[in-house]
N, CA, C and O atoms as CSV, one atom per row, in Angstrom:
chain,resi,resn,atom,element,x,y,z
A,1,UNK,N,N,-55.328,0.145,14.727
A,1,UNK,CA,C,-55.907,-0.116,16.024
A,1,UNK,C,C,-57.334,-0.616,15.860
A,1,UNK,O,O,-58.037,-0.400,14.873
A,2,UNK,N,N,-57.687,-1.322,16.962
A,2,UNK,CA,C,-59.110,-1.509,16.620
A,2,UNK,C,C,-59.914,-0.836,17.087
A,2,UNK,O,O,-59.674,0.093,17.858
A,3,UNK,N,N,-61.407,-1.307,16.568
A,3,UNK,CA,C,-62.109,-0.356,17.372
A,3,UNK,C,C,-62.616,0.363,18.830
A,3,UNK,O,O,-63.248,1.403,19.016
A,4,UNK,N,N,-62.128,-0.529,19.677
A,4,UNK,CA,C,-62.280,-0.244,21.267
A,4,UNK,C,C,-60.992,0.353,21.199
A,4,UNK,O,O,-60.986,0.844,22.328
A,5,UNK,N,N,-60.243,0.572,20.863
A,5,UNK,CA,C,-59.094,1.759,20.871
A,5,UNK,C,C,-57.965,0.636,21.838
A,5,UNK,O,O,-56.943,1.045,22.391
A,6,UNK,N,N,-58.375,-0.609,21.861
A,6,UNK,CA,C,-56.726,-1.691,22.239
A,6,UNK,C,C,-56.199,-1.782,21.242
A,6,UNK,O,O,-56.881,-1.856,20.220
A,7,UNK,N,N,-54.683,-1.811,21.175
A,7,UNK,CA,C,-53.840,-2.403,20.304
A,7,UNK,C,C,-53.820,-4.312,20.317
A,7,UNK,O,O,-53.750,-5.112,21.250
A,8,UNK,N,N,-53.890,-4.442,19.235
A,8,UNK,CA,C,-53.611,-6.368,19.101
A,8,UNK,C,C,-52.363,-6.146,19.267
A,8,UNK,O,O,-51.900,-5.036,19.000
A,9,UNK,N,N,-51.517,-7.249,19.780
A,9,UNK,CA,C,-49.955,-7.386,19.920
A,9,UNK,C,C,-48.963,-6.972,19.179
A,9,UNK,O,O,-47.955,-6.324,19.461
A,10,UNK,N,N,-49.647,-7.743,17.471
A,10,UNK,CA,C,-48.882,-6.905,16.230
A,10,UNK,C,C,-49.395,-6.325,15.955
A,10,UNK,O,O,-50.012,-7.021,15.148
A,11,UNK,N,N,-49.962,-5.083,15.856
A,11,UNK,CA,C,-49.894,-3.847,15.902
A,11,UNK,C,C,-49.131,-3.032,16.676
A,11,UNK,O,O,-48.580,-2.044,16.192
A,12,UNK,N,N,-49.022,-3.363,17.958
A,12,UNK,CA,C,-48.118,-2.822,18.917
A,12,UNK,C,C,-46.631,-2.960,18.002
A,12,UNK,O,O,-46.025,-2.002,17.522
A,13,UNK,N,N,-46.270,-4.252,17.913
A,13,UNK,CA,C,-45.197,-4.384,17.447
A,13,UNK,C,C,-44.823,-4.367,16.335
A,13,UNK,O,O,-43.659,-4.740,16.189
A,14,UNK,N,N,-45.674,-3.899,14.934
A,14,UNK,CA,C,-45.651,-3.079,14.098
A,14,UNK,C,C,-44.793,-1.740,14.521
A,14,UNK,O,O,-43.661,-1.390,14.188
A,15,UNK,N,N,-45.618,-1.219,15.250
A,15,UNK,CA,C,-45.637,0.158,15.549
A,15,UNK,C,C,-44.157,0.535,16.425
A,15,UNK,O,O,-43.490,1.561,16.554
A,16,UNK,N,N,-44.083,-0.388,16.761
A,16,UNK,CA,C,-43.339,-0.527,17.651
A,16,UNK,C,C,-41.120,-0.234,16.605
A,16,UNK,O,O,-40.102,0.458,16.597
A,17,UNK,N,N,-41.790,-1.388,16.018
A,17,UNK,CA,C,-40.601,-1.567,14.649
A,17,UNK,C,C,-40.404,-0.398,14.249
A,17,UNK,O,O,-39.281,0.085,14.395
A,18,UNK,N,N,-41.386,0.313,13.676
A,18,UNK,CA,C,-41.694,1.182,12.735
A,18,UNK,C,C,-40.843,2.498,13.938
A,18,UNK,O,O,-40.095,3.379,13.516
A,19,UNK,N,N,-41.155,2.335,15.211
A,19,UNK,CA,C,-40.706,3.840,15.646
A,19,UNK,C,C,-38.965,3.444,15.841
A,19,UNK,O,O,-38.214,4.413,15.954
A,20,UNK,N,N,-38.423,2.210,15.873
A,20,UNK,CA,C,-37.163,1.935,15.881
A,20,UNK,C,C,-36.279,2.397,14.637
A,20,UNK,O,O,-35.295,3.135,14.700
A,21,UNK,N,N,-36.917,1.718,13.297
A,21,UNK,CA,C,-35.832,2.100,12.444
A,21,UNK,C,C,-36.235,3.410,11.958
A,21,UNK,O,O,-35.410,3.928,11.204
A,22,UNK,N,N,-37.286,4.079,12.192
A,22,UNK,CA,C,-37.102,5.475,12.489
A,22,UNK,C,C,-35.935,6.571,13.066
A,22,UNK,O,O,-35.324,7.538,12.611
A,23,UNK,N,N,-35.991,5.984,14.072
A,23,UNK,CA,C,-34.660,6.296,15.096
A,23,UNK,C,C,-33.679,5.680,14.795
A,23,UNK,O,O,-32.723,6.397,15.090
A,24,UNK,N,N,-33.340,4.758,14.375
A,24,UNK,CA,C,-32.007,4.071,13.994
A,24,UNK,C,C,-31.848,5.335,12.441
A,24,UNK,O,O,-30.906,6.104,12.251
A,25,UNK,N,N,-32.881,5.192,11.709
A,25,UNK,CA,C,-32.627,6.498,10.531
A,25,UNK,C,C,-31.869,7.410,10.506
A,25,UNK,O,O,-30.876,7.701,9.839
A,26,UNK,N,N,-32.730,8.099,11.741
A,26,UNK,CA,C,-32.037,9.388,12.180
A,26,UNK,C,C,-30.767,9.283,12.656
A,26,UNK,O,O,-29.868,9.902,12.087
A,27,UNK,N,N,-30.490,8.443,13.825
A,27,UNK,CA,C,-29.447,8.812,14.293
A,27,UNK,C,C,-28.243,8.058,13.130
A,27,UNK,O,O,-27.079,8.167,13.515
A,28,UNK,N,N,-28.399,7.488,12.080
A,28,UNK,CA,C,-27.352,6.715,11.109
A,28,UNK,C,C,-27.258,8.341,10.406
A,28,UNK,O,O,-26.138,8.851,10.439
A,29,UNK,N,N,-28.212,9.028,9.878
A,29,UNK,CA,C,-27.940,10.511,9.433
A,29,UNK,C,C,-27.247,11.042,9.989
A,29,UNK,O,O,-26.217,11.455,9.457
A,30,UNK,N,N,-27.501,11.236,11.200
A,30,UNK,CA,C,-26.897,12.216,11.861
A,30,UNK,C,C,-25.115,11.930,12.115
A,30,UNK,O,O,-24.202,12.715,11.859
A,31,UNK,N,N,-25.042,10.849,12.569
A,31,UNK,CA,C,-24.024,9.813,12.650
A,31,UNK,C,C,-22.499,10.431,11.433
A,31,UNK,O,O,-21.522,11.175,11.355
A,32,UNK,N,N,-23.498,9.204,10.575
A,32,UNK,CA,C,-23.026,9.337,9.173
A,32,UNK,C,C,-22.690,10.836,8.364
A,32,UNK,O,O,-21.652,11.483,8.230
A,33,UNK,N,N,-23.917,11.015,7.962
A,33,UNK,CA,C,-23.654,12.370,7.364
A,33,UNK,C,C,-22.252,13.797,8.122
A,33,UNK,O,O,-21.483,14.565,7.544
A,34,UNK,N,N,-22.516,13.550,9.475
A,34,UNK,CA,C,-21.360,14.294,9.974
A,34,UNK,C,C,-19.878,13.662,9.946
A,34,UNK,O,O,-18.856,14.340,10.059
A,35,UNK,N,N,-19.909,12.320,9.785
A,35,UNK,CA,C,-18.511,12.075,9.702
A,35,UNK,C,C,-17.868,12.242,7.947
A,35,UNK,O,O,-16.777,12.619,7.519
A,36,UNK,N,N,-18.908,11.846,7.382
A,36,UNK,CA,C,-18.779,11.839,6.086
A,36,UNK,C,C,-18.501,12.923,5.235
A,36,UNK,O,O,-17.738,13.049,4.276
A,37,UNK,N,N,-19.394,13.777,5.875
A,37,UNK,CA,C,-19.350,15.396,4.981
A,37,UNK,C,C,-19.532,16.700,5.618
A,37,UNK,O,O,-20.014,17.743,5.175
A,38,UNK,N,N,-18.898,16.320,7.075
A,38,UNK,CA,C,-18.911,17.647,7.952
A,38,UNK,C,C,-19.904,18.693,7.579
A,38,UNK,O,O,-21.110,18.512,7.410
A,39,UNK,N,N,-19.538,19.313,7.518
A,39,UNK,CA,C,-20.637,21.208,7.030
A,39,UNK,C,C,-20.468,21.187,5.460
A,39,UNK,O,O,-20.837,22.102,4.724
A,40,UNK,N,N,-19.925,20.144,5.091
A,40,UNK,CA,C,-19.958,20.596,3.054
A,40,UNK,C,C,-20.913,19.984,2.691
A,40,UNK,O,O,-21.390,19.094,3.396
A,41,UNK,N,N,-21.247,20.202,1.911
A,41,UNK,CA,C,-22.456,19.529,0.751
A,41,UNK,C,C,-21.948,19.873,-0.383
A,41,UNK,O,O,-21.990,21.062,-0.699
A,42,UNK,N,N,-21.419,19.018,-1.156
A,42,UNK,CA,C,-21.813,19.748,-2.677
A,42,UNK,C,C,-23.105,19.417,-4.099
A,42,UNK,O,O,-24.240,19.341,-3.627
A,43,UNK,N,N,-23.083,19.327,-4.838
A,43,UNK,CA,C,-23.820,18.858,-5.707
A,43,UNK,C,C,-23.701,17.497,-6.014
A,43,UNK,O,O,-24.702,16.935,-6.459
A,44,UNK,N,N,-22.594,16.819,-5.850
A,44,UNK,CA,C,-22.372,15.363,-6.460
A,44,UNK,C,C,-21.452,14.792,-5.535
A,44,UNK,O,O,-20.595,15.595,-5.167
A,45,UNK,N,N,-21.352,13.437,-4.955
A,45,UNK,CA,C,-20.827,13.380,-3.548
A,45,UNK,C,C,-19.432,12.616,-4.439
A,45,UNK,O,O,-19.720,12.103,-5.520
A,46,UNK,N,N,-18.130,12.562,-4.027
A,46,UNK,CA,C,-16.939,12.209,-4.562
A,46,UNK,C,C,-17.327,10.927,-4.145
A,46,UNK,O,O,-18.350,10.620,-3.534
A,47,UNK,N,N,-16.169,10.017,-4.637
A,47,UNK,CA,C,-15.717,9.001,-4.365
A,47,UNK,C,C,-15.455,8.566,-2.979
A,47,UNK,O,O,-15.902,7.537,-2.473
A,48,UNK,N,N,-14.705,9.420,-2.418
A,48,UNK,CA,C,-14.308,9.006,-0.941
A,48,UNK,C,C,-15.324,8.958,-0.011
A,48,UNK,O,O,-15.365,8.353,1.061
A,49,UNK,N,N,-16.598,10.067,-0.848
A,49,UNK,CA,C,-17.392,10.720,0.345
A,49,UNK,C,C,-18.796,9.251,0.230
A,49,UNK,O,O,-19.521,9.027,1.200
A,50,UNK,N,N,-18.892,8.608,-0.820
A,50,UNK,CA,C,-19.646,7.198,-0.963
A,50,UNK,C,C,-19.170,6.252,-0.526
A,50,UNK,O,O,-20.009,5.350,-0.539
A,51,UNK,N,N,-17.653,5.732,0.131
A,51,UNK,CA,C,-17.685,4.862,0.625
A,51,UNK,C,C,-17.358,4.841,1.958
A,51,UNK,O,O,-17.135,3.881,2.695
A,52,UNK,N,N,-17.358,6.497,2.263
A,52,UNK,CA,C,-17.503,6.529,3.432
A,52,UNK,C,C,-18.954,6.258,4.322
A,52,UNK,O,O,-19.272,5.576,5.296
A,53,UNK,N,N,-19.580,7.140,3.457
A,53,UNK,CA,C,-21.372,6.599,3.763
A,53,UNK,C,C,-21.637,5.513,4.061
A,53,UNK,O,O,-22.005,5.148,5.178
A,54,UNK,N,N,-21.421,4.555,2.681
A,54,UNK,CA,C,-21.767,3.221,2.343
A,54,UNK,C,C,-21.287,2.293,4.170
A,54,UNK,O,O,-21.984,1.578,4.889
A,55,UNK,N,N,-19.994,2.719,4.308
A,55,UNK,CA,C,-18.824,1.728,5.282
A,55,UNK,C,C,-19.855,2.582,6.419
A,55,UNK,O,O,-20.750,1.795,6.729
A,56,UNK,N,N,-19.999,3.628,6.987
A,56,UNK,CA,C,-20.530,3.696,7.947
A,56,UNK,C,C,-22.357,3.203,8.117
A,56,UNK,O,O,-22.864,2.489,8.981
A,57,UNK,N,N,-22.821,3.699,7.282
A,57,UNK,CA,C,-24.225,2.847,7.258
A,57,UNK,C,C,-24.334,1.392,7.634
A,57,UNK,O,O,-25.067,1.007,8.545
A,58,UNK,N,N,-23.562,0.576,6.885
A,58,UNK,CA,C,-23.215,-0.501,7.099
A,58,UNK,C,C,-23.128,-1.075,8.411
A,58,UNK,O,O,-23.689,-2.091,8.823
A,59,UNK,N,N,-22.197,-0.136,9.137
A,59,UNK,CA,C,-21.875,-0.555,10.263
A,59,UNK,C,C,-22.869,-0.305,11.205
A,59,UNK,O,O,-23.170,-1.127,12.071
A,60,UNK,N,N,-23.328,0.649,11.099
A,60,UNK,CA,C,-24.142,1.274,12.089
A,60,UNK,C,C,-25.614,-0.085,12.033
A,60,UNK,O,O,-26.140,-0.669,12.981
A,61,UNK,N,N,-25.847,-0.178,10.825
A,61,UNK,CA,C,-26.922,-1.537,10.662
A,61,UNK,C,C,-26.386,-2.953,10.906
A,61,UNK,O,O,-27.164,-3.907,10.919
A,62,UNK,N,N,-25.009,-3.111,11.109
A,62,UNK,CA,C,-24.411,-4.352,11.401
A,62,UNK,C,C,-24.833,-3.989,13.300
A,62,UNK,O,O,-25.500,-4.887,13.814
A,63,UNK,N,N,-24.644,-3.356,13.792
A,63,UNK,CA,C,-25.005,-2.968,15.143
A,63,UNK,C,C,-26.093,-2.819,15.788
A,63,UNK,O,O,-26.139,-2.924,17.014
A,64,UNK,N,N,-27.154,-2.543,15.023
A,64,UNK,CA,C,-28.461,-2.317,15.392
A,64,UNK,C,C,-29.211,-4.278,14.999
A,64,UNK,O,O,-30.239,-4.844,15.370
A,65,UNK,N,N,-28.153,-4.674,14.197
A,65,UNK,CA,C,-28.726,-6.027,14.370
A,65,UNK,C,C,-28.268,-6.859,15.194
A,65,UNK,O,O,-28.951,-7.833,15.510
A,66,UNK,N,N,-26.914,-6.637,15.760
A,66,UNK,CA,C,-26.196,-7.160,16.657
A,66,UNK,C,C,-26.602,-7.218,17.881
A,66,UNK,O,O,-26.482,-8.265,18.517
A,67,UNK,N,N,-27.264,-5.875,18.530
A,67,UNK,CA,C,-28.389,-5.480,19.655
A,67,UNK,C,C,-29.279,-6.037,19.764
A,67,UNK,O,O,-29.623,-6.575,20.816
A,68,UNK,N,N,-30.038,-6.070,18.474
A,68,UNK,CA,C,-31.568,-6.728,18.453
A,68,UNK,C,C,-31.281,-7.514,18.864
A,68,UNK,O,O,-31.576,-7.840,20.014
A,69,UNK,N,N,-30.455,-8.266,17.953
A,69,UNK,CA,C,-30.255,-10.231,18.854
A,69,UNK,C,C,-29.757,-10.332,19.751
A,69,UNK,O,O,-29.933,-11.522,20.015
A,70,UNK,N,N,-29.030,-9.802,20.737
A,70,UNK,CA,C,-28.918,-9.520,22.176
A,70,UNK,C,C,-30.098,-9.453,22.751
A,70,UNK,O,O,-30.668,-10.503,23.049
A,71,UNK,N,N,-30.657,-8.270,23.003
A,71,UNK,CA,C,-31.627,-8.146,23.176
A,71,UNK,C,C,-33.102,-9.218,23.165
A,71,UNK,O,O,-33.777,-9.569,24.133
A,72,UNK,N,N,-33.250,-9.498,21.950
A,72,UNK,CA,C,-34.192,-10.935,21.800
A,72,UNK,C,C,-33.691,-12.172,22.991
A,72,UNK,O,O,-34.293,-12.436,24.032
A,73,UNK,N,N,-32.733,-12.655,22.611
A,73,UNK,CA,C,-31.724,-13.509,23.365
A,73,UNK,C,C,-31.827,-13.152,25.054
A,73,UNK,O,O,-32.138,-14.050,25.836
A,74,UNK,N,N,-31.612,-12.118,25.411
A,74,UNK,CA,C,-31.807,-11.782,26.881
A,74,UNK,C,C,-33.478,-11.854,27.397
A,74,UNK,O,O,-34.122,-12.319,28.337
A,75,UNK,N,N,-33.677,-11.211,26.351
A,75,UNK,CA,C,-35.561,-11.872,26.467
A,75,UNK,C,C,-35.854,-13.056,26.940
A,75,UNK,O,O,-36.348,-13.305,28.039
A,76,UNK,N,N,-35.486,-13.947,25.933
A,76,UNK,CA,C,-35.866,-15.491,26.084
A,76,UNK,C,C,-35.601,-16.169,27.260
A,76,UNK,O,O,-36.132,-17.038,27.952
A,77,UNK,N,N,-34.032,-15.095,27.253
A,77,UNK,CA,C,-33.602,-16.259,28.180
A,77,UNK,C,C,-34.246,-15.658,29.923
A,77,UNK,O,O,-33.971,-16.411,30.858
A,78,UNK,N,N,-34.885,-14.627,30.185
A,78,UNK,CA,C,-35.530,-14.167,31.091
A,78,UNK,C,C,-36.688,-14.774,31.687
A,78,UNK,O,O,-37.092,-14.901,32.843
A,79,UNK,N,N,-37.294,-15.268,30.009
A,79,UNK,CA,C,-38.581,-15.290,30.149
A,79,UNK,C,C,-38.630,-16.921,30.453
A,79,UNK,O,O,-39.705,-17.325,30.896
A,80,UNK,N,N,-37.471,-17.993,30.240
A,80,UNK,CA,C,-37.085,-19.275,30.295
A,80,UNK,C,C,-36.997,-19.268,31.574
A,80,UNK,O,O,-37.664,-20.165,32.091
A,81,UNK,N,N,-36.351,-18.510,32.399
A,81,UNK,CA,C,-36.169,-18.365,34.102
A,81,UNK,C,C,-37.502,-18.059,34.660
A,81,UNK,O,O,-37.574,-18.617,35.755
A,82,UNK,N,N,-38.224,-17.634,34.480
A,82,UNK,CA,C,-39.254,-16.898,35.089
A,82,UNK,C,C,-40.386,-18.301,35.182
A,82,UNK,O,O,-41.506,-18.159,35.673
């Protein structure tokens, strides 16, 4: 931030990023990890239990990019009308 305590634009949208894939983090953990390995944990994750991860992570980031560009896209095209 600067010193009069405004944000410049990118900074905002630094910050902004930064609190998204935060939250996209979490909720891919939360997501993931419960479909993947219910209440078990063990010491070394099997075979099944890595490509289950892998396939859901995946997806979950194939989606969060799929949004964004929605999202961007509905922007533009708002801001083209306006």
């Amino acid at each position: 931030m600067s010193k009069d305590s405004t944000a410049a634009p990118a900074e905002v949208n630094a910050a902004l990023n930064l609190l998204v894939l935060t939250m996209l983090n979490e909720q891919v953990k939360k997501v993931c990890f419960g479909k993947c390995f219910g209440n078990k944990f063990g010491d070394v994750m099997n075979k099944n239990e890595q490509i289950c991860l892998a396939k859901c992570m995946d997806r979950m980031y194939e989606a969060h990019t799929i949004l964004s560009q929605a999202a961007a896209e509905a922007a533009n095209n708002i801001a083209k009308n306006e």
